[in-house]
DSSP file (Angstrom, degrees, kcal/mol; ACC not computed):
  #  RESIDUE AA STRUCTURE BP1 BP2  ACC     N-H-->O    O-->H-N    N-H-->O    O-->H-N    TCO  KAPPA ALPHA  PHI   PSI    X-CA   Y-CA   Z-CA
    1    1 A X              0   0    0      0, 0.0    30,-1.1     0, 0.0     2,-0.3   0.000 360.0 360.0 360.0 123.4    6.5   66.7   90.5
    2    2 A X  E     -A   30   0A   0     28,-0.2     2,-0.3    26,-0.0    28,-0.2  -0.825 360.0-158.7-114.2 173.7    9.0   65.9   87.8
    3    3 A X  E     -A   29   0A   0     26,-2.0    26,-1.2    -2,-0.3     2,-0.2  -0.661  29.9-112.2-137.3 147.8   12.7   64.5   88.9
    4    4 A X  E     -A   28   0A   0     -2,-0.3     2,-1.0    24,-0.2    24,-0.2  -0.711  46.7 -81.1 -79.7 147.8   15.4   64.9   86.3
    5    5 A X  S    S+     0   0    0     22,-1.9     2,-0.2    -2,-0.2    23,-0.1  -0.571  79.7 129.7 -88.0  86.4   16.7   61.8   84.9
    6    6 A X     >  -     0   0    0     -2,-1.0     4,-1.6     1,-0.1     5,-0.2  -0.832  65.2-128.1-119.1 144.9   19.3   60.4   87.4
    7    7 A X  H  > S+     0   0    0     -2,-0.2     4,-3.2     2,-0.2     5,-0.1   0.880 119.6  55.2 -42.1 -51.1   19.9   56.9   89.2
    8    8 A X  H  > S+     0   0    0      2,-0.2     4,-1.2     3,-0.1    -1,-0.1   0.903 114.3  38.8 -44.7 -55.4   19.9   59.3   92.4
    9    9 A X  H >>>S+     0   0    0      1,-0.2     4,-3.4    -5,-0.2     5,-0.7   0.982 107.0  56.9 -59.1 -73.5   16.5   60.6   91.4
   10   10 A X  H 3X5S+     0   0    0     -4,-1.6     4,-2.4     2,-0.2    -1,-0.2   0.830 111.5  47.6 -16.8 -61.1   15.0   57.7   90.3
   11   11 A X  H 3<5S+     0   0    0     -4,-3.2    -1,-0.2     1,-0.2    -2,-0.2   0.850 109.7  49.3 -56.7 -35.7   15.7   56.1   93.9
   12   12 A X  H XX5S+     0   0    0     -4,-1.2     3,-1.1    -3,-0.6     4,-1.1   0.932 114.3  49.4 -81.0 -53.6   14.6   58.9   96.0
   13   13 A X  H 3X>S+     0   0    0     -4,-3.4     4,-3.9     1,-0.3     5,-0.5   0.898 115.2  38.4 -70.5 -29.4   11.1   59.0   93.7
   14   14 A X  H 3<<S+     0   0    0     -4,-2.4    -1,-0.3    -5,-0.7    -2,-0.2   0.667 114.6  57.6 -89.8   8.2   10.1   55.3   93.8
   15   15 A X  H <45S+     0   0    0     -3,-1.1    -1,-0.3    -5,-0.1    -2,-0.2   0.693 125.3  25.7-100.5 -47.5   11.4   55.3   97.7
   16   16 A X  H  <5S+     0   0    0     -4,-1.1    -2,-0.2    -3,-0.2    -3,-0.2   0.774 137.7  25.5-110.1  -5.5    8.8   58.1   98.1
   17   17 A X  T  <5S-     0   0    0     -4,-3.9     2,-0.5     1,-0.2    -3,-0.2   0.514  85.8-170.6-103.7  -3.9    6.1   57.6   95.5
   18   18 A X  S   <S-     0   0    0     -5,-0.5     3,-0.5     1,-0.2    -1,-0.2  -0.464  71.6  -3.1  31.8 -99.1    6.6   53.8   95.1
   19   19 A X  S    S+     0   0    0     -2,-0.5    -1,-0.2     1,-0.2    -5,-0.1  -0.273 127.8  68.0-107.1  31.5    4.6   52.3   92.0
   20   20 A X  S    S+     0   0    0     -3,-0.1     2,-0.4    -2,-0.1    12,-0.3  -0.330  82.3  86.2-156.6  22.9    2.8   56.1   91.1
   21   21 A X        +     0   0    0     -3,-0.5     2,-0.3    10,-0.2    10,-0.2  -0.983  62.0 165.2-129.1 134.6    6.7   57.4   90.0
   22   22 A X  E     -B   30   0A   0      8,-2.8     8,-1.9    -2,-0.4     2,-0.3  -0.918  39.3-121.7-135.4 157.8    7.0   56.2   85.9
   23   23 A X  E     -B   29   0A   0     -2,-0.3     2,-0.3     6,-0.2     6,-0.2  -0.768  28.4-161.2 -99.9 168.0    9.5   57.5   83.8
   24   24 A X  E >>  -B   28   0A   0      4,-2.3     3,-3.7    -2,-0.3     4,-1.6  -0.959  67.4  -2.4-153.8 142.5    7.9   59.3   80.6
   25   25 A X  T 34 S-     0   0    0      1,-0.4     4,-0.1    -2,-0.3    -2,-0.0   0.422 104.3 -88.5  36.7  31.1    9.9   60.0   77.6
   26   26 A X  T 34 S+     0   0    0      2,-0.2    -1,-0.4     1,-0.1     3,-0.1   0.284 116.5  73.6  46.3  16.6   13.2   58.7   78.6
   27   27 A X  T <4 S+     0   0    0     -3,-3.7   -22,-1.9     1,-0.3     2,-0.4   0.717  94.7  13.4-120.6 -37.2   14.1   61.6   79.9
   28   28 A X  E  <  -AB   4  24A   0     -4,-1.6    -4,-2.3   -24,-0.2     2,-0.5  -0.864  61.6-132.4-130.9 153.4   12.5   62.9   83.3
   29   29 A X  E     -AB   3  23A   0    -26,-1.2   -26,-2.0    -2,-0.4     2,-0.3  -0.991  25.3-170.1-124.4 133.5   10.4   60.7   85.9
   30   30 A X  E     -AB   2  22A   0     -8,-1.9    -8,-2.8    -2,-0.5     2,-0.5  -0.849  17.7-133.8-132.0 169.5    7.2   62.6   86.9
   31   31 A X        -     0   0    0    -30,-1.1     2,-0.9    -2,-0.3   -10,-0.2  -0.986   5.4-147.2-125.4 112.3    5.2   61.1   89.7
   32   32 A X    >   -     0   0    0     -2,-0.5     2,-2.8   -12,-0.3     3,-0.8  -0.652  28.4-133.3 -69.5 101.3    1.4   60.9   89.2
   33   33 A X  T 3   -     0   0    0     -2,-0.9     3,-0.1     1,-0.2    -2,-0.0  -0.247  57.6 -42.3 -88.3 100.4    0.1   61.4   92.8
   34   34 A X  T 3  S+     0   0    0     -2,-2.8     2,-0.4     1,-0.3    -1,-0.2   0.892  89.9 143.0  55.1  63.9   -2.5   59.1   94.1
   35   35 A X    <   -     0   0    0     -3,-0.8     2,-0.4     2,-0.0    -1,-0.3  -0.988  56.6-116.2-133.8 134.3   -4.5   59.0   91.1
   36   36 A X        -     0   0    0     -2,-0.4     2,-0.6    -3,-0.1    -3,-0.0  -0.410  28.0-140.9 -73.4 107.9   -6.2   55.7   90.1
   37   37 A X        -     0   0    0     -2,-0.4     2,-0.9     1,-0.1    -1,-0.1  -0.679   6.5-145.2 -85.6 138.0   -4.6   54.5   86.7
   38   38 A X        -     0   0    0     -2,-0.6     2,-0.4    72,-0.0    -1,-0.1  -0.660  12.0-158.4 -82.0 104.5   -7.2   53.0   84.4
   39   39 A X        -     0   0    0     -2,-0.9     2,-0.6     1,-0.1    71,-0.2  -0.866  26.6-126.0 -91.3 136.1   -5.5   49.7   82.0
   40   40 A X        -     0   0    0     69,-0.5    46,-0.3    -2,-0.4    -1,-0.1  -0.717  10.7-141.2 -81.7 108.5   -7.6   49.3   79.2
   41   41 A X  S    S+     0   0    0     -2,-0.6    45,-3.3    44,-0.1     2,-0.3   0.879  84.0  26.2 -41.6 -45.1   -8.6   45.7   79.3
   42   42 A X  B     -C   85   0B   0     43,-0.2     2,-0.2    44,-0.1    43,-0.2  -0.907  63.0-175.7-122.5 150.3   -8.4   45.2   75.1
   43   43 A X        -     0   0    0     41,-1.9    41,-0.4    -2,-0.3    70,-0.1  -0.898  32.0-109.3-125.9 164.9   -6.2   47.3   72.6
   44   44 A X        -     0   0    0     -2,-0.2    40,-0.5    39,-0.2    39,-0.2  -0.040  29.7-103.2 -61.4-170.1   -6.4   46.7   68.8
   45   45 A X  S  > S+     0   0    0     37,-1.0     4,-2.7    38,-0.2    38,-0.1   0.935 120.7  50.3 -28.1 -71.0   -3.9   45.1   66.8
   46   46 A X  H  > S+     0   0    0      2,-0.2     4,-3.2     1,-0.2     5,-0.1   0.843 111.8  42.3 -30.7 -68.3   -2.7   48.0   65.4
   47   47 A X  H  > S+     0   0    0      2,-0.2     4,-0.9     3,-0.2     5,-0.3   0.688 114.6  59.8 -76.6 -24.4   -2.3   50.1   68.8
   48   48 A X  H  > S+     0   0    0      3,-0.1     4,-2.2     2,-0.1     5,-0.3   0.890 114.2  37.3 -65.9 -67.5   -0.7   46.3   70.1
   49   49 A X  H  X S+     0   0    0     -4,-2.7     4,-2.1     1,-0.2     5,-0.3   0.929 118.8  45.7 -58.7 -49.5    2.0   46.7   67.3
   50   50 A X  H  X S+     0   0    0     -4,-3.2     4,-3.8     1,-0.2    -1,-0.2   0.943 113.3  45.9 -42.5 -60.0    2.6   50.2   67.4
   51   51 A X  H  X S+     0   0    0     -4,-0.9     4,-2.2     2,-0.2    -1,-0.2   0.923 114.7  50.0 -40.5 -57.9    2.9   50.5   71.1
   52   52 A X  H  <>S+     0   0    0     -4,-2.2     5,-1.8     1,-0.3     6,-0.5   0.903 116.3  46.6 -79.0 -47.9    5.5   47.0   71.1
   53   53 A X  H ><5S+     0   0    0     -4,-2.1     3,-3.5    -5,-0.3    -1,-0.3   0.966 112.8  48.6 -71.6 -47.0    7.4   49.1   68.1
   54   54 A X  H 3<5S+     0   0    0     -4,-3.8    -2,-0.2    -5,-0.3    -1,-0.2   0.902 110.4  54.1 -49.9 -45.4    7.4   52.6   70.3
   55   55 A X  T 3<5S-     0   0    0     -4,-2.2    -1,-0.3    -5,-0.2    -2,-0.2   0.329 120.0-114.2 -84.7  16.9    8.6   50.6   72.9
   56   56 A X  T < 5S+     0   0    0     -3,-3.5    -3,-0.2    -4,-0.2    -2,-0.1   0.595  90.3  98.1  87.8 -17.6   11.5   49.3   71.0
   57   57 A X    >>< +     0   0    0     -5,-1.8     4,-2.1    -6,-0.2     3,-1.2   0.231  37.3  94.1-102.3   9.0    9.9   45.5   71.2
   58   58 A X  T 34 S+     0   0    0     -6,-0.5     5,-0.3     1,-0.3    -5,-0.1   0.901  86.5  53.6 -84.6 -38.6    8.1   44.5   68.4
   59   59 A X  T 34 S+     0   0    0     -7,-0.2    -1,-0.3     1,-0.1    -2,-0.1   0.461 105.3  66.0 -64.5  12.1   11.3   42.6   66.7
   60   60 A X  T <> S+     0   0    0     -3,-1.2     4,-3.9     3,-0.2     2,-0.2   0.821 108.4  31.2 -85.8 -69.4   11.2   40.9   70.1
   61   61 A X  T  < S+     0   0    0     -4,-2.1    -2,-0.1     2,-0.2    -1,-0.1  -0.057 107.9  59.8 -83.8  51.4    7.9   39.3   69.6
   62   62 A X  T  > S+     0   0    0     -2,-0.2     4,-0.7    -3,-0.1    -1,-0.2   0.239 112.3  46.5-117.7 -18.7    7.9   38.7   66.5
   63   63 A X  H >> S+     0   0    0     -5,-0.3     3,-1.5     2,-0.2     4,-0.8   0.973 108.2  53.8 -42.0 -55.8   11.3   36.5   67.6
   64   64 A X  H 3< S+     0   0    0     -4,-3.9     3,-0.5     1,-0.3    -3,-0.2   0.908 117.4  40.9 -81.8 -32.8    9.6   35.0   70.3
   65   65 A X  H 34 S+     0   0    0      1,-0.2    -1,-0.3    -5,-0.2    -2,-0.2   0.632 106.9  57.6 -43.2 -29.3    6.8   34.0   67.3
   66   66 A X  H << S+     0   0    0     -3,-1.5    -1,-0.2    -4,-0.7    -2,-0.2   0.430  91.8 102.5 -96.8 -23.5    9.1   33.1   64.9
   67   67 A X    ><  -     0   0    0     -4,-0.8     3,-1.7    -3,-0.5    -3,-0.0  -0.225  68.4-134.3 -76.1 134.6   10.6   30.4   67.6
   68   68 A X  T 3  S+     0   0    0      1,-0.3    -1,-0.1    -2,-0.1     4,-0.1   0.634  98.9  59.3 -45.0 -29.5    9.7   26.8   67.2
   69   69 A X  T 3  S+     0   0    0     -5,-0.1     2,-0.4     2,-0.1    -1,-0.3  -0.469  77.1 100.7-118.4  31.4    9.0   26.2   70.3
   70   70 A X  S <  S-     0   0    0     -3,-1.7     2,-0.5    -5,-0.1    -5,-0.0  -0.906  84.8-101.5 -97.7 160.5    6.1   28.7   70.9
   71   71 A X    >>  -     0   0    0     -2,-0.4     4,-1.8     1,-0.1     3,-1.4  -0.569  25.3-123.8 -82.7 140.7    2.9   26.9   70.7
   72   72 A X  H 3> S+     0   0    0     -2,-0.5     4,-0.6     1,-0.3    -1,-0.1   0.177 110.4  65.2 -60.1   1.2    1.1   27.4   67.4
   73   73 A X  H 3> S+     0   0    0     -2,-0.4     4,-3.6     2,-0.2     5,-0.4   0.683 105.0  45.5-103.1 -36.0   -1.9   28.6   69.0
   74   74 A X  H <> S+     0   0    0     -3,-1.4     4,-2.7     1,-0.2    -2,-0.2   0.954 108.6  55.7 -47.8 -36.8    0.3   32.0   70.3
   75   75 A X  H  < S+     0   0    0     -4,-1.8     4,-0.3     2,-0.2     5,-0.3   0.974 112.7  42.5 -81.2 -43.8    1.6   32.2   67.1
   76   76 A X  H >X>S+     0   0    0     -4,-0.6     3,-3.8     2,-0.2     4,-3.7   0.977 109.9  55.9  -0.1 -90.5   -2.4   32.3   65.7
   77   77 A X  H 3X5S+     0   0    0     -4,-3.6     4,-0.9     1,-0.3    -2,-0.2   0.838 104.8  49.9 -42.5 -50.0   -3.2   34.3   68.0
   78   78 A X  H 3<5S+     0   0    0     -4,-2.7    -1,-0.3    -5,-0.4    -2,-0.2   0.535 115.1  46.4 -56.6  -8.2   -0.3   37.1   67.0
   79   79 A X  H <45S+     0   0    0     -3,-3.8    -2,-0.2    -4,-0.3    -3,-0.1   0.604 126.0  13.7-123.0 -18.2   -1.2   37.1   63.7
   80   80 A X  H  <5S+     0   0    0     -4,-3.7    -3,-0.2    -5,-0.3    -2,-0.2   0.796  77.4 114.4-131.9  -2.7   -4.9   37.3   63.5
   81   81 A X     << -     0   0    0     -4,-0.9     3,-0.1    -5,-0.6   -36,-0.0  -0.159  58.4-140.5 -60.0 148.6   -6.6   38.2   66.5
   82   82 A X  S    S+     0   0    0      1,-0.4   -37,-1.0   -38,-0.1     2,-0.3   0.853  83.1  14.6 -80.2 -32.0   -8.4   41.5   66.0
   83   83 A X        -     0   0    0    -39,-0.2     2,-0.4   -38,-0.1    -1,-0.4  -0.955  64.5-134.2-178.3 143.0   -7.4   42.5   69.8
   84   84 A X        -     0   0    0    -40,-0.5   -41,-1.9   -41,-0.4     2,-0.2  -0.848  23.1-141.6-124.8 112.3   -5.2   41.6   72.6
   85   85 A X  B >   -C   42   0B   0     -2,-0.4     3,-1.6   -43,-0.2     6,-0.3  -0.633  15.1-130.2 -85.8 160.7   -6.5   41.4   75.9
   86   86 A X  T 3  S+     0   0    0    -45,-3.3     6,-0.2   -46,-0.3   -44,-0.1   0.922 113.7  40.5 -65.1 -52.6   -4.7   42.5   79.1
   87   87 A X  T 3  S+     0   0    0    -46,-0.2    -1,-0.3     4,-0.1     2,-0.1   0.172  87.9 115.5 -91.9  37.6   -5.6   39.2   80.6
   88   88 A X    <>  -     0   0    0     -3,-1.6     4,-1.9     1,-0.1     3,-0.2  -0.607  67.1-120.1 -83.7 144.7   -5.0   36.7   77.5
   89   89 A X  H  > S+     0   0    0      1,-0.2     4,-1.0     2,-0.2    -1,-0.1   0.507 110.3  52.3 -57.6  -1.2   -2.2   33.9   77.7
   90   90 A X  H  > S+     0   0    0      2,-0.2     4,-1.5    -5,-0.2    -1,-0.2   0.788 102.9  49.8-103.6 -23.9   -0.7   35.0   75.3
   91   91 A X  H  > S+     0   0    0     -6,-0.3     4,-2.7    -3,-0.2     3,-0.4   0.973 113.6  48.7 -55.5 -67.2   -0.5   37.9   76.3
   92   92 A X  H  < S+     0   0    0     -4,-1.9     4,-0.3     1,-0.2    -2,-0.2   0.843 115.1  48.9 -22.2 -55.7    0.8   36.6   79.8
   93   93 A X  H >X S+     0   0    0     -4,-1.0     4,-5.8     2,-0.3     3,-1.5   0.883 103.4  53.2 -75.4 -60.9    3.1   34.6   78.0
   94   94 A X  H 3< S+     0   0    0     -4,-1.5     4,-0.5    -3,-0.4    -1,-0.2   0.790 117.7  44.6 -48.4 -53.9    4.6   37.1   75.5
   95   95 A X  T 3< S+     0   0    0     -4,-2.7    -1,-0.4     2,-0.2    -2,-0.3   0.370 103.6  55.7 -79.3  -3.2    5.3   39.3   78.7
   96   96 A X  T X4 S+     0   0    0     -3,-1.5     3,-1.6    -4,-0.3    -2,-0.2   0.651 113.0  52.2-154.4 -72.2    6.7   36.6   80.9
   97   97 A X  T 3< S+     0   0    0     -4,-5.8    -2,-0.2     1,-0.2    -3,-0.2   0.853 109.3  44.9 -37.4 -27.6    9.3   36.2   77.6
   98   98 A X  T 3  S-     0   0    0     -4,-0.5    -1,-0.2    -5,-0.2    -3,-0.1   0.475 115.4-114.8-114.5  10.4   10.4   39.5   77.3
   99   99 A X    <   +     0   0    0     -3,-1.6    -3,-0.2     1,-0.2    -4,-0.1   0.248  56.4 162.0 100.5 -25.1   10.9   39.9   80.9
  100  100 A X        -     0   0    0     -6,-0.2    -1,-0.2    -5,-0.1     5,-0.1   0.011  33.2-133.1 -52.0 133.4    8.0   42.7   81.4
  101  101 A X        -     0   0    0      1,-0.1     4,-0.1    -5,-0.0    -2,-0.0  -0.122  32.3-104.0 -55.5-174.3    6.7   43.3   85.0
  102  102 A X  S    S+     0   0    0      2,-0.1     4,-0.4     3,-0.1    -1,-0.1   0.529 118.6  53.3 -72.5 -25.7    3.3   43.4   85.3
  103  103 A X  S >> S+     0   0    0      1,-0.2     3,-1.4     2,-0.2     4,-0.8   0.931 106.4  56.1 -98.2 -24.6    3.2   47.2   85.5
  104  104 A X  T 34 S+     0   0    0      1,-0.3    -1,-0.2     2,-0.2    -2,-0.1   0.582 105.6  43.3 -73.0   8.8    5.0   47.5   82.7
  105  105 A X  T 34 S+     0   0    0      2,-0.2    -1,-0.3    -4,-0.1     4,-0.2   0.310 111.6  55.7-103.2  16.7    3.1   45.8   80.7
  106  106 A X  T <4 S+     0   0    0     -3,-1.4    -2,-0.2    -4,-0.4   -66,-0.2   0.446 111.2  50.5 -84.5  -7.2    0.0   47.8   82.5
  107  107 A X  S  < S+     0   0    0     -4,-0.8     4,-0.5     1,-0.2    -1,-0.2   0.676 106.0  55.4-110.8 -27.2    2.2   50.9   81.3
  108  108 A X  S  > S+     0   0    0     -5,-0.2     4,-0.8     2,-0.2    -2,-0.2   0.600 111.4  43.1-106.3 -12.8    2.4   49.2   77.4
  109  109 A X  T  4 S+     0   0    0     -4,-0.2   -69,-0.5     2,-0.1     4,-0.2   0.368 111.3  53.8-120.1  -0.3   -1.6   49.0   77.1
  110  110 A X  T  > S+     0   0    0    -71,-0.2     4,-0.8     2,-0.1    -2,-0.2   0.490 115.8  38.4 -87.4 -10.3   -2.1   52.5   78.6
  111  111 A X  T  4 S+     0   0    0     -4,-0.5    -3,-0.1     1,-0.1    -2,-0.1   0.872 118.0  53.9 -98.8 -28.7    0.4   54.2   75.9
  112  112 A X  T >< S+     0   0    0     -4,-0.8     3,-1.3     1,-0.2   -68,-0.2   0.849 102.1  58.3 -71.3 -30.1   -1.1   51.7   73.4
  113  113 A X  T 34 S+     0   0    0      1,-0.3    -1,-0.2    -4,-0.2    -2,-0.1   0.845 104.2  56.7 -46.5 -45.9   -4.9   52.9   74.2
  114  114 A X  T 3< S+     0   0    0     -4,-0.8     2,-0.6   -67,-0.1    -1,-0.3   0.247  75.7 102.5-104.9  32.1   -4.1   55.9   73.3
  115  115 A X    <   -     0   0    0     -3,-1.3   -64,-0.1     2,-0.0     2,-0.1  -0.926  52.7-153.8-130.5 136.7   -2.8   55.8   70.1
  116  116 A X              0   0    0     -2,-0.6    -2,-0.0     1,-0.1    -3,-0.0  -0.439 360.0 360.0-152.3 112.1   -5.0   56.9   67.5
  117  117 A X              0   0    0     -2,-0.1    -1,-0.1     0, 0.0    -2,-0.0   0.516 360.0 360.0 -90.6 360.0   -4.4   55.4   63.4
């Protein structure tokens, strides 16, 4: 079912789909119904930074890196780890800055999975 992209809409789908109504391409909210979403436990680098740029966030952490006051091992860890798992602190951490739920950052390493350098 897709919903055109309204405040109205928007209420009425997560009021009847709850956590199974996402919005997709800033434009319409379509409702996956009672299908099991799979989060990909590790993404690459690559597919971390791309996704964080798609979503409009990557000059956000690389602020929240850039800060003085993150601990030097995050900041390590952002610049050379080969891949960022779902359940890393830093990960945690990163998300926990920038405000992200946990399903939306379950929603930032399913759009990152699938994209393909």
């Amino acid at each position: 079912m897709i919903y055109e992209n309204t405040p109205e809409n928007l209420a009425a789908a997560i009021a009847e789909y709850g956590e199974s109504a996402l919005w997709v391409d800033g434009a319409v909210i379509r409702v996956i119904e009672q299908q099991p979403i799979n989060v990909p436990q590790s993404i690459t680098r690559f597919q971390a930074r791309a996704a964080l740029y798609s979503a409009e966030l990557l000059q956000a952490v690389e602020n929240i890196m850039s800060d003085p006051e993150t601990p030097m091992l995050a900041k390590l860890a952002w610049r050379d780890a080969a891949e960022f798992r779902r359940d890393s602190p830093t990960v945690a951490s990163a998300a926990e800055s920038l405000g992200l739920s946990s399903a939306q950052l379950d929603l930032l390493f399913i759009s990152a999975a699938a994209i393909v350098a």
